[in-house]
N, C-alpha and C positions, 0 to 999 in steps of 0.2 A: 242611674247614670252608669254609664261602660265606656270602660277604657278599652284597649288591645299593647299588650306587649309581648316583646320578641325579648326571648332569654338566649344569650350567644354563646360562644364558648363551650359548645358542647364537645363529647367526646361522636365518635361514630358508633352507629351499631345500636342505637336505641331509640324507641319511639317517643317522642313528645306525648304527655299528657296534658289536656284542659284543666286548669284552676284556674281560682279566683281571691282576687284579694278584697277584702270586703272591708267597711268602714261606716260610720261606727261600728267598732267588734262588737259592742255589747247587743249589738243583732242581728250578732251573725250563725247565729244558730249554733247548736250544743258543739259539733263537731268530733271527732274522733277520740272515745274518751282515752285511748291508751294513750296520748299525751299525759295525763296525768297518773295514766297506773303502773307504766315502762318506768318512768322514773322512780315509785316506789319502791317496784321489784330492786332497778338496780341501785337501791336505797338501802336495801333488804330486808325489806316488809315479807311481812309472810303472805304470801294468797292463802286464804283459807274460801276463797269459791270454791260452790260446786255444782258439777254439769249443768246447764241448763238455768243455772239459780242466779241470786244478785250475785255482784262482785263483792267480795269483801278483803280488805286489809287491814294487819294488824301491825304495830311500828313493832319492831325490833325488843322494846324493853316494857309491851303490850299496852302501854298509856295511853294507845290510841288508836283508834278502829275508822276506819274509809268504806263507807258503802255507798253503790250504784245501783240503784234497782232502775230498769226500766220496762217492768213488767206490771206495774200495779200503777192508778192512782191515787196522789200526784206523782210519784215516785222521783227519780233524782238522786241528787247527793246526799249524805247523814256521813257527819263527821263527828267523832266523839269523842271527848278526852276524861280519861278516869279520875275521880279524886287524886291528888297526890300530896305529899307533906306541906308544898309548897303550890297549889293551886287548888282549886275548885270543880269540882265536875264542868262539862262544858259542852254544849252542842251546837252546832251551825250545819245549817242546811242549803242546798243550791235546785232548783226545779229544775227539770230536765234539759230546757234550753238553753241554761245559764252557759256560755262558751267556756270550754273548756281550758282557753286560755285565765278567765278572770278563776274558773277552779283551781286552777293550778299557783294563782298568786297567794293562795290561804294553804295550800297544802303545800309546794313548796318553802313556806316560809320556817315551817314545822321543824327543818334542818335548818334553818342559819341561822347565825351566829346571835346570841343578842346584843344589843348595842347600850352604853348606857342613856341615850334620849329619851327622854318619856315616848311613849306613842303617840301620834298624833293623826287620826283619822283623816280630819277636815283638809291639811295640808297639800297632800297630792292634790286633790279634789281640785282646791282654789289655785292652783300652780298652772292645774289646765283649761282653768276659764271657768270653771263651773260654778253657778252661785246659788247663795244665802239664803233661806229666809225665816223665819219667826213665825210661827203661830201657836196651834197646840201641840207641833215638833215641829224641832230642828233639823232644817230638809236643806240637802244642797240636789242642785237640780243641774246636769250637764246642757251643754251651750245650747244644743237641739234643741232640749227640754222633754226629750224620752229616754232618758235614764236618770235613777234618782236613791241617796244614801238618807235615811231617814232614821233619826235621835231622838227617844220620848223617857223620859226618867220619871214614872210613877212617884217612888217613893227610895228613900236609902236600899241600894243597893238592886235596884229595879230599873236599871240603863237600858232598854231594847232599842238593839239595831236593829233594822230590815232596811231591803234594798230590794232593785228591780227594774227594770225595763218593759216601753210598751210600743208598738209603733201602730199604722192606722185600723191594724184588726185587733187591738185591746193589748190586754197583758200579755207579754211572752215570757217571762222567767222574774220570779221574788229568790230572796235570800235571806234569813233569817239567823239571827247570832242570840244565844241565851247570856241574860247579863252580866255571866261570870268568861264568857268566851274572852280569852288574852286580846289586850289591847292591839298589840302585835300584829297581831294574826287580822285581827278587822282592818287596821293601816293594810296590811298589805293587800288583802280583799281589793283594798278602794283605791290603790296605788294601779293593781291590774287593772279596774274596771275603767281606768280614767285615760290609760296608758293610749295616748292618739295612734300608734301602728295600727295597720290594719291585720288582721290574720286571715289564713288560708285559707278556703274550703273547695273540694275540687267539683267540677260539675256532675249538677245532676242534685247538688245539696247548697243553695242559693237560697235562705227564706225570699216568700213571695212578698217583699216589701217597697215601697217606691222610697221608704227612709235609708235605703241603704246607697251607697258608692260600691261601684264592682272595679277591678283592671284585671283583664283577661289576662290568664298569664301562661307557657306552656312552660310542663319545666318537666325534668329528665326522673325518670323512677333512680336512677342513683343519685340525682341532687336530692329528693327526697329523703332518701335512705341515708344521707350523710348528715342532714338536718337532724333527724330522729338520734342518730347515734352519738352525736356533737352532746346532745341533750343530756341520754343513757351515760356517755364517760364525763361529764359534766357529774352525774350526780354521784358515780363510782366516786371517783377523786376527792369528791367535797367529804364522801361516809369514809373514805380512807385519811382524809385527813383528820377524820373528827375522833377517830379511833388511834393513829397514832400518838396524837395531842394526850389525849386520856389515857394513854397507856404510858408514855415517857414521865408524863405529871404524875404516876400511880408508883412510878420505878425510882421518882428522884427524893431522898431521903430527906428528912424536916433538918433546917439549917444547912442544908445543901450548896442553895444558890448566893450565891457571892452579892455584895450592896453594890450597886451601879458607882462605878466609878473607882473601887477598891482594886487599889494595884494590888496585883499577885508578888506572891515572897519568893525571892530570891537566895538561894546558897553560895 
């Protein structure tokens, strides 16, 4: 199905480009992986690629490595987090197609904040219609019924997620989580996969699917360029605030902070 929209309010002096807004995103093909590695960099991931080779990134304080191969099969995403005092080794993986938008809802997550809630995987999921069911795992299945977050617990300590999408030419993109990967991080996995916006992709990169929704859209290389960069000072700010935090709280001496409500003394 195709739509056609008119984007207004342009400035002069610049050619419209063809895109498309597609829907379900979950097949909407890989798309542009620097969604997800601009943010890194301006995260302050180290790139440690090289010419020609995967991508690789490494966070800030090395706990965790981002790689993109799409040179090999099956190749794709490998995301990995090192043993730490307080976690477990941990890998999750995305096939090459997985949109780069539901990548980015696992690696984004990686900087924010935690919250005290438990995590809760299933919740987004069933918030957007997707359902249940019981067998020998625990499947929730989107309304379509071609995309799908899948529960199987062997034994203590043996929780395996995987996840995926298929439309009428078979499988297009799995996701797999090893069963120490942060609860966190799969909620948010399944928060992006479920999320009903449609995303971008401009022509010429369309999968050839009849399960998909299109709306034509033309839109300006600096509307473009000011989405990307919204993104980029988006993630600056959030690493500046996480570093100011941590450095005022590293500056403020033990018995410092006053008890909430303690009037100050007067001479």
């Amino acid at each position: 199905m195709s739509r056609k929209q008119q984007w207004t309010g342009w400035g002069a002096g610049q050619q419209a480009q063809q895109h498309y807004l597609i829907e379900p995103r979950h097949l909407a093909g890989g798309g542009d992986v620097r969604h997800v590695t601009e943010y890194l960099r301006a995260s302050g991931w180290k790139d440690k690629s090289k010419a020609g080779g995967p991508l690789v990134f490494d966070s800030p304080d090395k706990s965790v490595s981002i790689g993109y191969d799409p040179f090999t099969q099956p190749g794709g995403w490998a995301i990995r987090g090192k043993q730490t005092a307080h976690q477990e080794a941990w890998h999750a993986a995305f096939g090459r197609q997985t949109p780069v938008e539901i990548v980015a809802g696992l690696t984004d997550a990686l900087f924010a904040e935690r919250t005290a809630h438990a995590p809760n995987v299933w919740e987004p999921l069933l918030q957007q219609g997707w359902e249940t069911e019981r067998g020998r795992h625990f499947t929730a299945r989107s309304p379509e019924g071609d995309a799908f977050v899948r529960f199987h617990q062997s034994g203590p300590g043996q929780a395996h997620w995987w996840a995926g999408a298929r439309n009428e030419h078979g499988l297009v993109w799995e996701a797999m989580f090893t069963p120490t990967t942060p609860m966190r991080l799969v909620q948010a996995f399944s928060t992006a996969l479920c999320d009903p916006e449609p995303v971008m992709r401009p022509l010429g990169h369309i999968p050839p699917s009849q399960r998909i929704r299109t709306t034509s859209v033309s839109v300006l290389p600096s509307q473009l360029g000011a989405w990307q960069q919204a993104r980029i000072t988006a993630a600056r700010a959030a690493t500046w605030a996480r570093h100011s935090f941590a450095t005022n709280r590293s500056r403020t001496p033990p018995g410092a902070r006053p008890y909430a409500g303690q009037p100050g003394r007067t001479r």
